[in-house]
N, C-alpha and C positions, 0 to 999 in steps of 0.2 A: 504494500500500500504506500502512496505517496501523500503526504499533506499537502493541502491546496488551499488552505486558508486557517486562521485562528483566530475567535472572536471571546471578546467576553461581554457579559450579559449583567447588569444589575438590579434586573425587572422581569416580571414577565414580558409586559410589554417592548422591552427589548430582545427578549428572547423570542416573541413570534416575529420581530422586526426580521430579526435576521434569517429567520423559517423562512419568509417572504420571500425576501433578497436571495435565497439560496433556491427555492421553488421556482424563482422567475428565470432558473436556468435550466431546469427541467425538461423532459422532453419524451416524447411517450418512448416505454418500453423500460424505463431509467427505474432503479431499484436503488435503495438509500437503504439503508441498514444502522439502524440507530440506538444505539446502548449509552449508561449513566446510570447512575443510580435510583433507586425507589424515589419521587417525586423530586427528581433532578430537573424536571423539566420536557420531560422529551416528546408530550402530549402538546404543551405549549406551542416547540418547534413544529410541529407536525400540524396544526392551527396555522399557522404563517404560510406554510407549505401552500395547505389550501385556501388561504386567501391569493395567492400568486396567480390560483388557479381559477379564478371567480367563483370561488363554493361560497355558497349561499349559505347551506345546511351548517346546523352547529358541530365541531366534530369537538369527538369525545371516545376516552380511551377505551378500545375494546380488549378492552382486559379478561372479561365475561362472554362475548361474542365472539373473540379469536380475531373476525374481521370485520372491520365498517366500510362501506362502499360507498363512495360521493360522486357525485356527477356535478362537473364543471369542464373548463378544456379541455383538458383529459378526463378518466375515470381517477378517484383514487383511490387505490387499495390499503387501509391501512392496516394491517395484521399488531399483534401484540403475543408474541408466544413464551410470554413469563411462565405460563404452568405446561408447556408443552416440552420436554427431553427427548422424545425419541423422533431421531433424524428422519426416520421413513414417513412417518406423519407428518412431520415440517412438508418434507418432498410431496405430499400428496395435495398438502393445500394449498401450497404456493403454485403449484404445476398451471394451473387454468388460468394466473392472472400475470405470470411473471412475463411472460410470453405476448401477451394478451397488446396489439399496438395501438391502442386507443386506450392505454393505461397507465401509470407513475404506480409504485409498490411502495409501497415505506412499511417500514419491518422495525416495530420496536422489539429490544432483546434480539437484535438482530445477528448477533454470531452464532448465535445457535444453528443460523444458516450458510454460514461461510463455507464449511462443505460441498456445499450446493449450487455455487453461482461462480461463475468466472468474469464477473464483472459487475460492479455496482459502487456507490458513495458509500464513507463509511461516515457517520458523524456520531462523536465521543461526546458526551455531556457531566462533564464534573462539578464539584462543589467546592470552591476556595475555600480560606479561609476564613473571609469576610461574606462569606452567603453567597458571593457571585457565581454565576454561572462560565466556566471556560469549554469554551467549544470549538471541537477540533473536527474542520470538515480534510477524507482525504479521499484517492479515488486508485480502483481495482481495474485493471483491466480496459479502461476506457480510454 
């Protein structure tokens, strides 16, 4: 993987800023793969994502659902696979929409996928020491 950007964040609201600004580069078929810790943020980012995309709908972590589906420029797939460990299962859900070219994938807990893909963003969500958020976008294969 290669880093391609680093931001820090001291809000929500500048953390879906930057969702936005990194969404607005997006492109169908583009997979993001996003990990950080337990309410680090990475639903926020994923928010910004879809405002890039003119989504209208509110999104919200499918933590419960596995996947939420938005309709705007593209589709967007948001998966969350915190309580999911076995790879063939990852493999099975993802199959239909990774592929899918009228689509953006964002994949919270997303190494649990890296097996799987030969190519996608990777964006890292940490916690300073001051509460901020530092976020490291970097890119696989692309």
């Amino acid at each position: 993987m290669v880093v391609i950007e680093r931001y820090t964040s001291n809000s929500p609201e500048e953390t879906r800023k930057i969702g936005a600004d990194f969404g607005s580069k997006l492109k169908s078929q583009d997979i993001v793969l996003l990990d950080g810790v337990l309410g680090g943020g990475k639903t926020v980012f994923v928010k910004g994502i879809a405002d890039a995309l003119d989504i209208d709908e509110e999104v919200t972590s499918p933590s419960f659902s596995i996947l939420n589906i938005y309709e705007g420029l593209y589709n967007l797939y948001h998966f969350d696979l915190y309580r999911i460990d076995d790879e063939g299962e990852i493999e099975l859900l993802l199959q239909d929409y990774i592929y899918d070219d009228s689509g953006i994938t964002v994949i919270e807990w997303g190494k649990k996928a890296l097996n799987l893909l030969n190519r996608y963003y990777s964006v890292e969500i940490s916690i300073g020491e001051n509460g901020e958020r530092n976020i490291t976008v970097g890119v696989h294969g692309i």
